[in-house]
Backbone bond lengths (Angstrom), bond angles and torsions (degrees), N, CA, C in turn:
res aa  C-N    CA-C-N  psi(-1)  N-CA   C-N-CA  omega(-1)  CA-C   N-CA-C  phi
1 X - - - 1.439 - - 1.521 108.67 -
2 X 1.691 102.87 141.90 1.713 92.99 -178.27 1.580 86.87 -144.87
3 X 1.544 113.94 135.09 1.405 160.36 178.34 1.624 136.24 -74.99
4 X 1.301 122.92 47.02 1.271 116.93 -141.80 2.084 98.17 -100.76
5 X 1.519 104.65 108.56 1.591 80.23 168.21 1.579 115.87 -115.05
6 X 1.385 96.33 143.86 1.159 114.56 -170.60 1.645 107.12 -107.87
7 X 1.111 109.55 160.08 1.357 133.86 -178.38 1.584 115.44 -109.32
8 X 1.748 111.66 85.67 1.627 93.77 178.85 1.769 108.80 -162.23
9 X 1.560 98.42 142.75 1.848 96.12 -165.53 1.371 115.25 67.02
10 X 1.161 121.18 42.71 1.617 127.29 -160.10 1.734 118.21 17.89
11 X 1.340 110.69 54.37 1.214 110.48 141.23 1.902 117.94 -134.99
12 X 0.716 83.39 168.43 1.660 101.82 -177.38 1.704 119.81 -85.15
13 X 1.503 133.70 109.86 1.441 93.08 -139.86 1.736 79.89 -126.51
14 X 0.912 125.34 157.57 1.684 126.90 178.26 1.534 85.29 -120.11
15 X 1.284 109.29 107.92 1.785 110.42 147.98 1.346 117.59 -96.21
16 X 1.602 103.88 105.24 1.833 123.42 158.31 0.872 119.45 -59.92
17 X 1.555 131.80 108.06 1.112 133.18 129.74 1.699 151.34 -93.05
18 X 1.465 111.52 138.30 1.858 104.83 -154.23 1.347 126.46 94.39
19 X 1.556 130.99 -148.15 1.145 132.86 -148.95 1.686 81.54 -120.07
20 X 1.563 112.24 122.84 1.282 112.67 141.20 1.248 122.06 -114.00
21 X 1.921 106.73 120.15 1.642 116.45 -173.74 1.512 92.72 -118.67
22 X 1.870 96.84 -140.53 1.129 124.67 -165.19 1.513 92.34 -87.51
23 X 1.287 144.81 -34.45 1.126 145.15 -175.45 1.477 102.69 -75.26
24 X 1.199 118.00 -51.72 1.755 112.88 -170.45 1.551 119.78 -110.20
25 X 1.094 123.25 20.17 1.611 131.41 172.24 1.259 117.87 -82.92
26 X 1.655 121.32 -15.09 1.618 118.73 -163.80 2.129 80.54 -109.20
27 X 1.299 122.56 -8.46 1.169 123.58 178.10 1.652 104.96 -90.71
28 X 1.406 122.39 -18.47 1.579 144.48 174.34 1.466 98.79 -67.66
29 X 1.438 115.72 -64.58 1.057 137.73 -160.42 1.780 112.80 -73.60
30 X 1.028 102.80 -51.50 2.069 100.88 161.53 1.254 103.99 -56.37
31 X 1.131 124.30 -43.15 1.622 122.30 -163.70 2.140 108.33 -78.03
32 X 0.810 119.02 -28.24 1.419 115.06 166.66 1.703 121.65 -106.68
33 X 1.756 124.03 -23.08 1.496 111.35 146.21 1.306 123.42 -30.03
34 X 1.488 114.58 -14.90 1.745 96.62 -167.38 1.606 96.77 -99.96
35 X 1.226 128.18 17.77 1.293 137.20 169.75 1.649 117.83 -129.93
36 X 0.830 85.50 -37.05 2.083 79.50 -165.92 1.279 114.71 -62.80
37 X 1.125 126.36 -3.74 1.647 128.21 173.48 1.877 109.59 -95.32
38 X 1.408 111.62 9.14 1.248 90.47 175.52 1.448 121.29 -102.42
39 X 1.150 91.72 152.89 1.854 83.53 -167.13 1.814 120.65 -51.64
40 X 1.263 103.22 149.51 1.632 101.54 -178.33 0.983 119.09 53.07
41 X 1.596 131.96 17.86 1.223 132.23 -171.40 1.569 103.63 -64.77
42 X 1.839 125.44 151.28 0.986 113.10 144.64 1.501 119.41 -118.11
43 X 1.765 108.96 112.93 1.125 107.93 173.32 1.512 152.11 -88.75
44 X 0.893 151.28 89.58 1.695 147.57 -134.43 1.476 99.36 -112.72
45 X 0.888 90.61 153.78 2.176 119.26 -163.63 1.888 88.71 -126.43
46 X 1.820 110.17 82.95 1.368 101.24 -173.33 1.912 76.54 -80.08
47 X 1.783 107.14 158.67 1.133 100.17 -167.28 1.354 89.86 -143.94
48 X 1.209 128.14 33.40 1.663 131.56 -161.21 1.917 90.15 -84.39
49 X 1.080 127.63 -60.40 1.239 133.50 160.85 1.588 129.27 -41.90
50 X 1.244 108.46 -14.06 1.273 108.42 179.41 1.667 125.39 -73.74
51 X 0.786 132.37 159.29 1.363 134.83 -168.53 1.517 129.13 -109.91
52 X 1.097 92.19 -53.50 1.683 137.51 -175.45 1.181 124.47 -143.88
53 X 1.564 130.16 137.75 1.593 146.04 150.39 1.437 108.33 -121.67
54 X 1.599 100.95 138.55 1.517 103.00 -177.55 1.569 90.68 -112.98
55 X 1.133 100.68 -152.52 2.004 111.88 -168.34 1.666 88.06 -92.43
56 X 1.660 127.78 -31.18 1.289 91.45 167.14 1.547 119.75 -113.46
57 X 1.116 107.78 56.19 1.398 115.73 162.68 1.869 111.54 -114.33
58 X 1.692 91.38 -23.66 1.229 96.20 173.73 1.980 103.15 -73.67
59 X 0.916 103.92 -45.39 1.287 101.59 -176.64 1.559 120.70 -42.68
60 X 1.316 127.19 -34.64 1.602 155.05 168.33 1.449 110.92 -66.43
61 X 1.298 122.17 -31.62 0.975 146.59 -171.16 2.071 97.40 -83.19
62 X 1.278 100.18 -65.31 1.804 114.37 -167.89 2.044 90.19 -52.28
63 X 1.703 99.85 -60.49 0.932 128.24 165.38 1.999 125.93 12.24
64 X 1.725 71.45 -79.28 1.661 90.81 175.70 1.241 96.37 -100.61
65 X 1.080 163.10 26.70 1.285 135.72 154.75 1.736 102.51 -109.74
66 X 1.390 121.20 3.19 1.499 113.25 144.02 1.212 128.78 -107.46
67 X 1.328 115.18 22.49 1.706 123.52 168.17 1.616 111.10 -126.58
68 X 1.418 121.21 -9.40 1.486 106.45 138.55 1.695 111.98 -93.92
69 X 1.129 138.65 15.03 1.728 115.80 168.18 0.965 114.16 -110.17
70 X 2.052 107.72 -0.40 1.889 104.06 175.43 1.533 90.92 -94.96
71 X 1.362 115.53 -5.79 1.818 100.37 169.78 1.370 117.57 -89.31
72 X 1.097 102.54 7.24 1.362 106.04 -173.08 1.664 126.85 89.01
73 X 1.127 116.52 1.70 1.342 138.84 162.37 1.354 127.51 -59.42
74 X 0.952 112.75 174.66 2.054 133.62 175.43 1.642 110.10 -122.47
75 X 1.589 103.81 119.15 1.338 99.97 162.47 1.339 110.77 -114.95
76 X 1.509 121.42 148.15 1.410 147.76 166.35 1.008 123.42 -97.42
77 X 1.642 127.97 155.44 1.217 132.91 153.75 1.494 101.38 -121.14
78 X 0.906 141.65 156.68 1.312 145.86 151.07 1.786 119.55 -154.47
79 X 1.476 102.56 162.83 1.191 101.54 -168.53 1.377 131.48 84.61
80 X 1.365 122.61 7.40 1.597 139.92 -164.03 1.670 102.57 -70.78
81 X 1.368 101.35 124.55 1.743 96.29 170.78 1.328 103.11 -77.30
82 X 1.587 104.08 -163.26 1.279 109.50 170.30 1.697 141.90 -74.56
83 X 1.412 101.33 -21.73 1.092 123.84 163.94 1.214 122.99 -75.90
84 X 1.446 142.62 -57.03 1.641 144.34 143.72 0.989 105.53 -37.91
85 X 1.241 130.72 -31.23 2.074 120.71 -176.78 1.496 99.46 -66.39
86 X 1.340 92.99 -67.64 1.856 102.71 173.99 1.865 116.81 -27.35
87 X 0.907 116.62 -71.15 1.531 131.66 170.99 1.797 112.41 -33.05
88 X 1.403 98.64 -34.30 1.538 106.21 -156.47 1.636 95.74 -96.64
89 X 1.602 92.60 -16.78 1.653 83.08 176.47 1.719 115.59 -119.44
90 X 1.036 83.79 -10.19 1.781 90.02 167.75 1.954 109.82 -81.83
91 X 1.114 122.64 9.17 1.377 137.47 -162.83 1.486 94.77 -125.83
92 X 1.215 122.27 -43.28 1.839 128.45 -148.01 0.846 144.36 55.47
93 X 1.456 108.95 18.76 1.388 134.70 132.18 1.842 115.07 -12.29
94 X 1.244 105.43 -55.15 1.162 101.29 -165.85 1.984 111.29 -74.73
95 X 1.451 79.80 -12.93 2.212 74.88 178.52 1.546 111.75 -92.51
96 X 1.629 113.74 3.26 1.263 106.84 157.94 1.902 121.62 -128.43
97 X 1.293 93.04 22.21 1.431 102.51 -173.27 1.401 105.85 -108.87
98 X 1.848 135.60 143.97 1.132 115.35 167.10 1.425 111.40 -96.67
99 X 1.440 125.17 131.75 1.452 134.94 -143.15 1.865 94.52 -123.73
100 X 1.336 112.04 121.46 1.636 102.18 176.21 1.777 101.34 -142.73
């Protein structure tokens, strides 16, 4: 899995790429702590590259999207194939996540 955040349109954007599991979610998870606490941040999980989410990638996932909305922020997902869409809604993720 590789982690890229970018800075653009004032949001903050983590592009996932590959399998995020049990092996690479706490490597997910260093890589966007260094953002999600700032105020009003908007952070997005572009996920067009992604491959895979396991239960703890979902967890990273739940994660940051309650440590940017107690800052007062917006979290995103976007870009979900069909397979990560599936996951996000077989979980229900998707009735509290904003999904674009």
């Amino acid at each position: 899995m590789e982690v890229k955040i970018l800075d653009q349109n004032n949001e903050k954007i983590a592009a996932i790429a590959g399998r995020v599991d049990t092996v690479t979610s706490s490597d997910l998870e260093n890589a966007v702590s260094q953002v999600w606490n700032e105020p009003s941040v908007t952070l997005v999980f572009d996920c067009a590259q992604m491959e895979y989410i396991s239960s703890s990638g979902l967890r990273v996932v739940l994660k940051a999207h309650k440590q940017v909305t107690a800052a007062g922020g917006k979290f995103i997902l976007r870009n979900l194939n069909s397979d990560v869409r599936s996951v996000i809604d077989l979980t229900g993720f998707s009735r509290i996540l904003t999904i674009e």
